[in-house]
C-alpha positions as CSV (number, residue, x, y, z in Angstrom):
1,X,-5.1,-5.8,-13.9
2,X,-5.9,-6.4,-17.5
3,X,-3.3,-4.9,-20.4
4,X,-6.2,-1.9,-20.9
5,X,-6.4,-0.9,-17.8
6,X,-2.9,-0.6,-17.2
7,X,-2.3,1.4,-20.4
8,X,-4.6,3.8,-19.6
9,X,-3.1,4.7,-16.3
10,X,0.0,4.6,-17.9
11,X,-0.7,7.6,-19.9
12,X,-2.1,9.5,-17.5
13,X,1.2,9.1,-15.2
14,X,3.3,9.9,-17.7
15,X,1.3,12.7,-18.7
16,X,1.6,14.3,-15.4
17,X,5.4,13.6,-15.6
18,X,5.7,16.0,-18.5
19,X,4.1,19.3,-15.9
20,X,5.4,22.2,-14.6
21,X,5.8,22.7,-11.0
22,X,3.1,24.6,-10.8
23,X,0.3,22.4,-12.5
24,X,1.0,19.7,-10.7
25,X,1.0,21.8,-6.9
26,X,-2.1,22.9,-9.1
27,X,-3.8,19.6,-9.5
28,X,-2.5,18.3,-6.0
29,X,-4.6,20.8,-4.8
30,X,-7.9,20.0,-6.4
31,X,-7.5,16.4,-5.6
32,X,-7.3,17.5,-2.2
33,X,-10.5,19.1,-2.2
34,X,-12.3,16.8,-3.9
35,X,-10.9,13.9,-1.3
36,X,-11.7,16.1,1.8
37,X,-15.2,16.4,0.2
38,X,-16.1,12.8,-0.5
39,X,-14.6,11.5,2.8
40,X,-16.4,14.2,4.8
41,X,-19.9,12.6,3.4
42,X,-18.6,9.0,3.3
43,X,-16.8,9.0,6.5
44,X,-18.2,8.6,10.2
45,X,-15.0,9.1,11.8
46,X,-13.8,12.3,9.7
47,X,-17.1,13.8,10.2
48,X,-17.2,13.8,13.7
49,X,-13.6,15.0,13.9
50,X,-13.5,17.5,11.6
51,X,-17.4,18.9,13.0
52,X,-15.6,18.9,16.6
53,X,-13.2,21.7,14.8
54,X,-15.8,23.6,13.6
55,X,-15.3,22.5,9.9
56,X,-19.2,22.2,7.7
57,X,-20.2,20.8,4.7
58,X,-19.9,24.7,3.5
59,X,-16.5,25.1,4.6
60,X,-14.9,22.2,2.8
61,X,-14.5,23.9,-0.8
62,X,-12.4,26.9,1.0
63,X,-10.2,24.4,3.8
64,X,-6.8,24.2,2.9
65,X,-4.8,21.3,5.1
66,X,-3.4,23.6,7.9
67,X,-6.8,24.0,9.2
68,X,-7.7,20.4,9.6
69,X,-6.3,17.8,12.5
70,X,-3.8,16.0,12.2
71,X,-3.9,11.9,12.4
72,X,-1.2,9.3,13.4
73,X,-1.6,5.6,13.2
74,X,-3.3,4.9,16.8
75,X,-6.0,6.9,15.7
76,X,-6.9,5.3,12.2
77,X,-6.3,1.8,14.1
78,X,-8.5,2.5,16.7
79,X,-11.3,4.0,14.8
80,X,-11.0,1.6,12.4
81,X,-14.5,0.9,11.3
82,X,-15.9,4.5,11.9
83,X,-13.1,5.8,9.7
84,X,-13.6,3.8,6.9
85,X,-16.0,3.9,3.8
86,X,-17.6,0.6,3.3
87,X,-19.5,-0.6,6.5
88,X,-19.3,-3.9,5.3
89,X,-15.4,-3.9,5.9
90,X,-14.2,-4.2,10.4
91,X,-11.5,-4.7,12.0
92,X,-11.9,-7.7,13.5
93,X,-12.9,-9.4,10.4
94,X,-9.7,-8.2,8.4
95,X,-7.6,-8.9,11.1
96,X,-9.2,-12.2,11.2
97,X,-7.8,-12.7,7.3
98,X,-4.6,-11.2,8.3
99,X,-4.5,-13.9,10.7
100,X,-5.8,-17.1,9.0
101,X,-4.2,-15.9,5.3
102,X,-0.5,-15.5,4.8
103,X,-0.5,-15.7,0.9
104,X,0.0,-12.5,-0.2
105,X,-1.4,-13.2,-3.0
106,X,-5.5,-13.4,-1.8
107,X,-7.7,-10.9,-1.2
108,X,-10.5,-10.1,0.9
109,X,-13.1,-9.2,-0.2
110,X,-11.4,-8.0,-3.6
111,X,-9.3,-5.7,-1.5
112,X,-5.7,-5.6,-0.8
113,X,-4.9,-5.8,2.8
114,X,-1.4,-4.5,3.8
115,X,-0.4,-5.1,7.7
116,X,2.5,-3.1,8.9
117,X,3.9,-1.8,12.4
118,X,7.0,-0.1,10.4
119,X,9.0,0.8,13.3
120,X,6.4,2.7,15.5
121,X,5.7,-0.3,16.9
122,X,2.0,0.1,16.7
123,X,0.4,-2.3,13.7
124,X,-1.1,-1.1,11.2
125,X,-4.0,-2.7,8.8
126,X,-4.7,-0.8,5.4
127,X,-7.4,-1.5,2.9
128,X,-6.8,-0.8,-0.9
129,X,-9.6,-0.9,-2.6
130,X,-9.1,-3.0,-6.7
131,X,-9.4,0.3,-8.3
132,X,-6.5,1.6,-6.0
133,X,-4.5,-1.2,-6.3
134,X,-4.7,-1.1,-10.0
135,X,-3.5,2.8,-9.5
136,X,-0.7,1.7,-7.1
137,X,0.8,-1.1,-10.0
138,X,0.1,1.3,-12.6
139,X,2.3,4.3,-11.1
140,X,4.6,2.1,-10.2
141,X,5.2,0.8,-14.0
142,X,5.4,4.4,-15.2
143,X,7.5,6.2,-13.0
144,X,10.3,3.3,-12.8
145,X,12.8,3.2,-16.0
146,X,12.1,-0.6,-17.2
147,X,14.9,-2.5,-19.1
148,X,14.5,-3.7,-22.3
149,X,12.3,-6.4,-23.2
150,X,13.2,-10.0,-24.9
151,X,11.1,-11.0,-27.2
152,X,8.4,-13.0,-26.3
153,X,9.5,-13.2,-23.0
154,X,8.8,-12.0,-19.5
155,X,11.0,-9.9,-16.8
156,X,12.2,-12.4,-14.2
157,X,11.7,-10.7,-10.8
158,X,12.8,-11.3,-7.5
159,X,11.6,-9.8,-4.5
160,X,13.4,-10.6,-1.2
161,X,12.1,-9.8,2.1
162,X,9.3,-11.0,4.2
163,X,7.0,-12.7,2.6
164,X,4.6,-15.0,4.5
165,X,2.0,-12.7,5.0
166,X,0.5,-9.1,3.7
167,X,3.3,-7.0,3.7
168,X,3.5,-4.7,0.8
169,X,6.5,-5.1,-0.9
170,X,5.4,-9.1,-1.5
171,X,2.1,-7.9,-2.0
172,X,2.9,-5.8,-5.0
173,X,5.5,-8.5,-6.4
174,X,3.4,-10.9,-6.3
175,X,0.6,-9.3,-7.9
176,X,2.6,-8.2,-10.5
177,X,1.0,-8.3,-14.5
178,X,1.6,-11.7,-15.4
179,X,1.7,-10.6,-18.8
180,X,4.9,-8.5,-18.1
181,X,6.7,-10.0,-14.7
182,X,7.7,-13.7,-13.9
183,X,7.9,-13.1,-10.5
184,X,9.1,-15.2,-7.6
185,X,9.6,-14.3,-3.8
186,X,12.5,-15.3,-2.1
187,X,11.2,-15.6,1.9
188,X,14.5,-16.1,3.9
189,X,16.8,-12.5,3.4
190,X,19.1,-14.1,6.6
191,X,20.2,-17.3,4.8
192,X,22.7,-15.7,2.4
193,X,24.3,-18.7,1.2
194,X,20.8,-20.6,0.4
195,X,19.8,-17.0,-1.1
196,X,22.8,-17.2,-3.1
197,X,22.0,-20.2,-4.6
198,X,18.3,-19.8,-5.4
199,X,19.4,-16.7,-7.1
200,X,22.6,-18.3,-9.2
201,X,19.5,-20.7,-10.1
202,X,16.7,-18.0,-11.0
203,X,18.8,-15.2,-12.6
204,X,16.6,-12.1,-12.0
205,X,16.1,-9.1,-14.6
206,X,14.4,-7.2,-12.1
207,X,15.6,-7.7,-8.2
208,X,13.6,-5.4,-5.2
209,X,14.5,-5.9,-2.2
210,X,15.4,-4.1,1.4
211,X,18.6,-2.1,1.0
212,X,20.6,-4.3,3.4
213,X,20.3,-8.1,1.7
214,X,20.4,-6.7,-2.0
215,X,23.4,-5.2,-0.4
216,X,25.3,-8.3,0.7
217,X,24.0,-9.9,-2.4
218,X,26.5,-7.2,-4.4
219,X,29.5,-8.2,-2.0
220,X,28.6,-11.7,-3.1
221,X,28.7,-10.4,-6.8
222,X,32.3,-9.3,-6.5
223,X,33.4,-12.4,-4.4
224,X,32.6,-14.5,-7.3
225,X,29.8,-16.3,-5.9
226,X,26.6,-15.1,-7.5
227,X,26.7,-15.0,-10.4
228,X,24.0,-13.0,-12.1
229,X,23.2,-10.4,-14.4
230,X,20.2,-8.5,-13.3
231,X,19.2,-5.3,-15.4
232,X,17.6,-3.6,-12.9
233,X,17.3,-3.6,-9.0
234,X,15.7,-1.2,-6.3
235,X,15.7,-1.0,-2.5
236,X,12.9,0.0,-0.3
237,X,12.4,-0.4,3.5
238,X,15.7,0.4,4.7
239,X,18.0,3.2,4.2
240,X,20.0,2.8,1.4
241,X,23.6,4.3,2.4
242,X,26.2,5.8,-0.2
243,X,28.7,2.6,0.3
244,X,26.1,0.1,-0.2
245,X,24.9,2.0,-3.3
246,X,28.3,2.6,-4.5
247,X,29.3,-1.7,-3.9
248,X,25.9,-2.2,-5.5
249,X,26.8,-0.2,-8.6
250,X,30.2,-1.7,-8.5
251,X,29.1,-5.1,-8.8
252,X,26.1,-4.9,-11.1
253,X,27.5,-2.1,-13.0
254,X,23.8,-0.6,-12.9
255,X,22.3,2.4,-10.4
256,X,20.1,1.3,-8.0
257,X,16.1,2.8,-8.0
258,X,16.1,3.6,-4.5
259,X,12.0,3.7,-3.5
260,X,10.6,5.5,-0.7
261,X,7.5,3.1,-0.2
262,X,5.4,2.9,2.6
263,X,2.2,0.6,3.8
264,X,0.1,3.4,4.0
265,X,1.0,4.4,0.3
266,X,3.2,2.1,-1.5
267,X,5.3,4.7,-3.7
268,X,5.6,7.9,-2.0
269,X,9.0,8.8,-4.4
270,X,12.1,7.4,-6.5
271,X,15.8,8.5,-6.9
272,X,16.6,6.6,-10.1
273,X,20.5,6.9,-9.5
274,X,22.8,8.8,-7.1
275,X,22.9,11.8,-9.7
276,X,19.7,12.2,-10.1
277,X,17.3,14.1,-7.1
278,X,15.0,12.4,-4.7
279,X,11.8,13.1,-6.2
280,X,8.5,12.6,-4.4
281,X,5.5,12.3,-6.1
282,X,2.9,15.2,-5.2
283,X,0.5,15.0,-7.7
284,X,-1.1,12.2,-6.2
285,X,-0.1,12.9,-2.2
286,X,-0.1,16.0,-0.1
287,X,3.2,15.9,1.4
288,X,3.7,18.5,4.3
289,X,6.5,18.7,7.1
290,X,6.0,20.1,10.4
291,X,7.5,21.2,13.5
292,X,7.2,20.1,17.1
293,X,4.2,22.6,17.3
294,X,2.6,20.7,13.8
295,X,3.3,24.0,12.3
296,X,4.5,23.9,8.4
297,X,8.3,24.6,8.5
298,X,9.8,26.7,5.3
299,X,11.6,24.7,2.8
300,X,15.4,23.6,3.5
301,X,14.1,22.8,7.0
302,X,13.8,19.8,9.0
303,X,10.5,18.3,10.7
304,X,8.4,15.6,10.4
305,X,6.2,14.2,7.3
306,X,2.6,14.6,6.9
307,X,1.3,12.4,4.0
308,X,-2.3,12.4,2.2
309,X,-2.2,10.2,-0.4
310,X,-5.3,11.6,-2.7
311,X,-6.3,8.4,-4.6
312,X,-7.4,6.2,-1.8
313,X,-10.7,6.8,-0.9
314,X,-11.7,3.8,0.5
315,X,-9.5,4.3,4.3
316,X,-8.6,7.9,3.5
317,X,-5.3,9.1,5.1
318,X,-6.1,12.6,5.3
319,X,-3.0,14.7,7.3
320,X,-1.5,11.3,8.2
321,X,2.0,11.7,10.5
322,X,4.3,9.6,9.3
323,X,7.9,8.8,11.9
324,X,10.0,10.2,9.4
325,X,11.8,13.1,9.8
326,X,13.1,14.8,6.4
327,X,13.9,18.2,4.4
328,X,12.8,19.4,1.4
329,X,13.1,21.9,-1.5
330,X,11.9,22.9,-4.9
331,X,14.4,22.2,-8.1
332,X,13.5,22.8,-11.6
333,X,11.4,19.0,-11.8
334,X,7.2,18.5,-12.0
335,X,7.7,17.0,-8.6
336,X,9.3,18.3,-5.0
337,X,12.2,17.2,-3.7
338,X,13.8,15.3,-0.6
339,X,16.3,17.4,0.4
340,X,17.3,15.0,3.2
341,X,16.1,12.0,5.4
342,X,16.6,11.2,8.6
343,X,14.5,8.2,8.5
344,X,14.4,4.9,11.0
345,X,16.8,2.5,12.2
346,X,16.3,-0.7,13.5
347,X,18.4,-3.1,15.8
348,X,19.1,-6.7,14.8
349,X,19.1,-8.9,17.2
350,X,21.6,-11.7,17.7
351,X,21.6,-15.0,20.2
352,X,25.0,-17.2,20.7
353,X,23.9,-21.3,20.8
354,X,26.1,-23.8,23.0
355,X,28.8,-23.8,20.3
356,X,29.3,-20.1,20.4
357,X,27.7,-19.6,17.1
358,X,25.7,-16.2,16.5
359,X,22.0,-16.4,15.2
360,X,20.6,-13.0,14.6
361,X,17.3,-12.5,14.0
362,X,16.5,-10.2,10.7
363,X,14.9,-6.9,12.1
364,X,12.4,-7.2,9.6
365,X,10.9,-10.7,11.1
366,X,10.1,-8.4,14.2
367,X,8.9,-5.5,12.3
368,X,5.9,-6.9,11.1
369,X,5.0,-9.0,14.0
370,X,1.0,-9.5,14.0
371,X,-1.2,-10.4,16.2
372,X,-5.3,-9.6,16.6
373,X,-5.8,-6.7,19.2
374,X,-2.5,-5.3,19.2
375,X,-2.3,-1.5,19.6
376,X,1.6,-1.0,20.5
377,X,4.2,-3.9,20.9
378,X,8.5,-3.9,21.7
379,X,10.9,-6.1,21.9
380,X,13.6,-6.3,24.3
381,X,16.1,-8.5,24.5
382,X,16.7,-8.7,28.4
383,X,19.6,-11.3,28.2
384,X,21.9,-13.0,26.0
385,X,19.4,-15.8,25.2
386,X,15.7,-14.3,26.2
387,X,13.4,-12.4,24.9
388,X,10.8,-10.0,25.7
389,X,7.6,-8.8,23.9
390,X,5.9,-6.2,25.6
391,X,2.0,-5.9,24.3
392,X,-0.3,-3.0,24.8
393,X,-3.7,-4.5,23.8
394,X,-7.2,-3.0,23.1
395,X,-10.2,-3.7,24.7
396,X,-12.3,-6.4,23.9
397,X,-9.3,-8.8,23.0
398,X,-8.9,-10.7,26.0
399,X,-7.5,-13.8,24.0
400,X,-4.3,-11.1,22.5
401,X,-1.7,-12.1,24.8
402,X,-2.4,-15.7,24.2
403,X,-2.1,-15.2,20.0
404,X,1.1,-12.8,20.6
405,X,2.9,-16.0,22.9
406,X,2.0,-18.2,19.9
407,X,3.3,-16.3,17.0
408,X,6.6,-15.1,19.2
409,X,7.3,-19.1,19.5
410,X,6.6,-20.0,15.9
411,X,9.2,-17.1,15.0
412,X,11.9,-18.6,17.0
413,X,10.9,-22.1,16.1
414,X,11.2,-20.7,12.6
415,X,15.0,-19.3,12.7
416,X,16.1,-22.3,14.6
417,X,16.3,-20.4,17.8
418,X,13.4,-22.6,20.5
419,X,16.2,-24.7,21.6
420,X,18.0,-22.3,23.2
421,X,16.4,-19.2,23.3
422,X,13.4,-18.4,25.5
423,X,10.7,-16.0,25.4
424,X,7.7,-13.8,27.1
425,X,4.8,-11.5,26.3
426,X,4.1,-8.9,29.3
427,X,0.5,-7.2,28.7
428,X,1.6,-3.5,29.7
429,X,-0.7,0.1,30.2
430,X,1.7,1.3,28.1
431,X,5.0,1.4,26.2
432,X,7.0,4.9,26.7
433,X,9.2,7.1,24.1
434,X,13.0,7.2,25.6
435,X,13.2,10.2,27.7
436,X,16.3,11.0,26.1
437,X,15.7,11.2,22.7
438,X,12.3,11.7,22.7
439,X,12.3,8.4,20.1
440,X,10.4,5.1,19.9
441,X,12.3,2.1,20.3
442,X,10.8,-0.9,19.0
443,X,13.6,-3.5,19.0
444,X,16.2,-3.2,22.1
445,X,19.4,-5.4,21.9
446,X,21.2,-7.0,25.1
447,X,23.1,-4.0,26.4
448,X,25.1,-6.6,29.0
């Protein structure tokens, strides 16, 4: 993104910043409207869907989103190609790049590819279009309180988390404005001590990172071993506690920008510091929560998120379920609130060598396990030093299970674990929710 561009959308983010309530519910609205009405036209998928509910071209200027179907990831994954605006872009060629590109860094076909399974355990692929892109950096720069700058230098940023791939939180560093950001991406969030150094040896302005390493970086801070002096940092991808923020604080002496990002939108909201409210930005998404019966619940009550983020128009996510479950309100801000969060957890999993030594495995090295075909996966570990990956697998991919056995392997031969540590891929119908909770799991630890 040139220096114009970004200036330009910088201006109109901060302009919506300075709203009341109301405008900006206001605005949401038309951008709605105007986003049901261009995908309706551009849109195999959503036209089908929405004629099967009896919705027409002369219905769309009067639809509000209660009257429209709701979509979850399955369904955008397997009507991939239907559901999207430019023919020329298919599943199987995307996933193909996903596949044979792990720098985060290209692009295909000028778009930004993010792959995801969160902790649904059913991947996800979503296209940003440049134009989008360019509007995801953009908000991003204006809604976050950036430190000073030194003269004639850049912000040194680090970002810390997975990295060899098209995951978003690399994505975004490392497409950063060179102009503004020397950025660098630090690949291996397990190996505190090496991260330690590297760090001691970079000495970030900026550090983003998931809640749980730039956490253990902060009890490094006050142990005397990093030493740095960063003058910002934010979390995303994990829940961010009140001890890790408060050890964070403590040893930066700075509050943490805690993000709610997401693959399907990047920057769904911000809480700048524990003071300050969650805010989530609905000028530029629809944000709805629902029941069990997918009915809108009144505010101050719990239920799960519907998203529509209104500026991508390229793989529209119109009514999209999301696996968190959260609250919110209205305070005296442009933008609503989250009230509370009741978000995801994941497992880690650990494996004990011949010496007794424990290796655990970083969640998020599962989490964003890829391979071509995949519709659902979980992992299991079955005993103390095996591991299963149970696949479901969509038709046509007959070579899926083969892929999924060779990327399990290089993950293991990766954290130093094929030695000792064996593994399997079991094609399955299906992969259940636990009966008792009604939850996915997508990472289960030994329970012997």
């Amino acid at each position: 993104m040139n220096i114009i561009t970004l200036m330009t959308q910088l201006r109109k983010f901060k302009n919506d910043s300075k709203l009341t309530s109301q405008k900006v519910q206001e605005l949401s609205r038309q951008r709605f409207t105007a986003l049901l009405e261009k995908t309706y036209h551009s849109s195999e998928f959503y036209r089908d869907l929405y004629s099967s509910h009896g919705i027409k071209p002369k219905d769309l200027s009067d639809v509000i989103p209660a009257d429209l179907p709701i979509l979850d990831k399955s369904m955008v994954m397997d009507n991939f190609d239907s559901l999207i605006t430019d023919k020329s872009i298919t599943r199987r060629a995307v996933e193909e790049f996903i596949t044979n590109d792990l720098n985060p860094n290209h692009r295909f076909q000028q778009n930004t590819i993010i792959h995801t399974s969160g902790s649904t355990g059913v991947p996800g692929i979503f296209v940003y279009s440049k134009e989008e892109w360019n509007f995801i950096v953009a908000l991003l720069t204006a809604r976050i309180d950036h430190p000073m700058p030194k003269p004639f230098c850049r912000f040194r940023l680090a970002f810390i988390g997975a990295t060899n791939g098209h995951f978003a939180g690399a994505t975004l560093t490392a497409g950063a404005p060179k102009f503004i950001y020397k950025t660098k991406l630090f690949s291996k969030p397990e190996d505190t001590q090496g991260l330690i150094r590297d760090m001691n040896e970079f000495q970030p302005d900026i550090i983003s990172g998931y809640a749980g390493v730039v956490y253990q970086l902060a009890l490094a801070q006050l142990e005397g071993r990093l030493k740095i002096n960063p003058k910002r940092i934010q979390t995303s991808g994990e829940a961010l506690s009140e001890e890790m923020r408060r050890t964070v604080d403590r040893a930066f002496n700075l509050d943490v920008v805690n993000l709610y990002a997401c693959s399907e939108s990047i920057l769904l909201g911000i809480q700048k510091s524990a003071q300050d409210p969650f805010l989530l930005f609905n000028d530029w998404h629809h944000i709805e929560v629902v029941d069990e019966n997918n009915d809108v619940v009144p505010e101050g009550t719990s239920g799960s998120l519907l998203i529509t983020p209104l500026y991508r128009t390229l793989q529209p996510l119109i009514r999209y379920r999301m696996s968190d479950t959260m609250t919110l309100k209205t305070i005296d801000q442009p933008f609503i609130t989250l009230d509370s969060f009741a978000g995801r957890e994941t497992d880690a999993l650990t494996f004990v060598d011949g010496e007794n030594v424990n290796h655990p495995i970083h969640p998020m090295k599962l989490v964003e396990f890829f391979a071509p075909g995949l519709k659902k996966f979980q992992f299991e570990q079955i005993a103390p030093n095996h591991l299963l990956l149970r696949i479901t697998v969509a038709e046509g991919y007959s070579d899926s299970k083969q892929l999924a056995e060779k990327k399990l392997l290089d993950i293991l031969k990766e954290e130093g674990l094929d030695s000792f540590v064996s593994a399997q891929v079991e094609v399955v119908e299906s992969i259940e929710m636990n009966i008792k909770t009604g939850k996915f799991k997508l990472i289960i630890p030994f329970a012997g």
